[in-house]
C-alpha positions in Angstrom: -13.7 -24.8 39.6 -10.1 -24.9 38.8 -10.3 -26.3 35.4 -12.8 -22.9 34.9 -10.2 -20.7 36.2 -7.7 -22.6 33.8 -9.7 -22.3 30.3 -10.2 -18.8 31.4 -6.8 -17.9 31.7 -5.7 -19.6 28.7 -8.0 -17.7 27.0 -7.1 -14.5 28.2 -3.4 -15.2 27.4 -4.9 -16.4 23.6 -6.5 -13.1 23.3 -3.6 -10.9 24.3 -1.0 -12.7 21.7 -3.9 -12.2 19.1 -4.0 -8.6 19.7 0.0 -8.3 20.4 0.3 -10.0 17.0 -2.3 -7.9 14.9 -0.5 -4.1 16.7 2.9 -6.1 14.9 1.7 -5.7 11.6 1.0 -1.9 11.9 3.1 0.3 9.7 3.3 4.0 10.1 3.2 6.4 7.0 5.9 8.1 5.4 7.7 9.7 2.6 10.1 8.0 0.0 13.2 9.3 1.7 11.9 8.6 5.4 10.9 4.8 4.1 14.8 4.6 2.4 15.7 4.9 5.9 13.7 2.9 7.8 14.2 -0.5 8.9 10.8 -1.9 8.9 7.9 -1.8 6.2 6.0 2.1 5.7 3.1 2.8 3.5 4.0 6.0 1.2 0.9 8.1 -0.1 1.2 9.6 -2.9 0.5 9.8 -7.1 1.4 7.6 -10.4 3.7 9.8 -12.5 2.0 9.2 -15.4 4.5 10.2 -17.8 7.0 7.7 -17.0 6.8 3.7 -17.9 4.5 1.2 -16.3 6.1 -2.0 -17.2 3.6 -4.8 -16.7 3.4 -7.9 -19.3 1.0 -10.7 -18.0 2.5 -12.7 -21.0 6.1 -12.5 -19.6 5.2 -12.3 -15.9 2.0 -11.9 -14.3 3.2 -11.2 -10.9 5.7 -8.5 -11.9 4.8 -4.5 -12.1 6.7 -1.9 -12.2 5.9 1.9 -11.9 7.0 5.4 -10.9 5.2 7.1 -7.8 5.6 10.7 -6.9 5.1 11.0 -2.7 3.6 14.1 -1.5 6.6 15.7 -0.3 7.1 15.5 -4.3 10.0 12.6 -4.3 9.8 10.4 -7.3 11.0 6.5 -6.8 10.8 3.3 -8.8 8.1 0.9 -7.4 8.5 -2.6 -7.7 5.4 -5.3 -7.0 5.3 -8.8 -7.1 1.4 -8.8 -8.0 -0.6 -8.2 -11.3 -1.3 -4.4 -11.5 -4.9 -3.0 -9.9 -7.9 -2.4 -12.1 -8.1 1.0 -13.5 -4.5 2.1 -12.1 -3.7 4.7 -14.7 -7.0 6.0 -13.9 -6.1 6.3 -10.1 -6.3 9.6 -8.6 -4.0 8.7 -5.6 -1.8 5.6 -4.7 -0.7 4.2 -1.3 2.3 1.3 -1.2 3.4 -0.6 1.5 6.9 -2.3 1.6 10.5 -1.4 2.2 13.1 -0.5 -0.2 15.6 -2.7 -1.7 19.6 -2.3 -1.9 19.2 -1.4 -5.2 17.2 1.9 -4.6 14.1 0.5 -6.3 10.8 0.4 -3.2 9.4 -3.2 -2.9 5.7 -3.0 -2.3 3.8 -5.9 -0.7 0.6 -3.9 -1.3 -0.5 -1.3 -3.4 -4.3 0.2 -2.8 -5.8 2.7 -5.6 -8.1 5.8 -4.9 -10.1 5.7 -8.7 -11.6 8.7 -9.1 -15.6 8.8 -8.2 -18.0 7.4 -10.8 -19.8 11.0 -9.5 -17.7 13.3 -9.5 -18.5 14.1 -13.4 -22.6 14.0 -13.0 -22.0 16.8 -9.8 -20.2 19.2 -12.1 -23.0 19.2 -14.5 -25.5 19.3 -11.6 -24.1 22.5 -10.4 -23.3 24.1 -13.8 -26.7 23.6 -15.2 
């Protein structure tokens, strides 16, 4: 019975550091001047500013792309990624980064998720027009 009692407690004490590690890797939400002063990585919702530069050249660098967010709180900052730019980005209606920013001012984001508009969206107007 004791080596019963000892698998089960090792496994208990396995399933608390997976759960201790996986509440580590949370990041809370905030704007572009909260996440200039925070110490730890934040995920910024907000929108492309589509009429500034998205600089992405899979020729040059595939794993480089740069663009220019707007947060809701209507803050504009340079975002910098180290992966190939999303599908469809210019399309996207909202954008949420995660990273931290950099000493130079520009935000480093370790991931980027797009909100693409609905494929619907355009076949309900004309439903409820018609």
């Amino acid at each position: 019975m004791k080596k019963m009692y000892l698998v089960a407690i090792a496994m208990i004490v396995i399933a608390v550091g997976i759960l201790i590690s996986a509440t580590g890797d949370v990041s809370s939400y905030a704007n572009f001047d909260d996440a200039s002063k925070a110490n730890s990585q934040v995920k910024v919702i907000g929108e492309l500013s589509k009429d500034k530069e998205i600089i992405y050249d899979p020729q040059i660098d595939p794993n480089f792309f740069s663009f220019t967010m707007k947060d809701n709180a209507g803050v504009e900052s340079i975002v910098v990624s180290r992966q190939p730019k999303p599908m469809d980005f210019e399309r996207s209606e909202s954008v949420v980064v995660t990273g931290t920013f950099n000493p130079d001012g520009e935000f480093v984001a370790s991931d980027i998720l797009t909100k693409c508009p609905s494929k619907y969206t355009d076949e309900e107007l004309n439903l409820r027009t018609s």
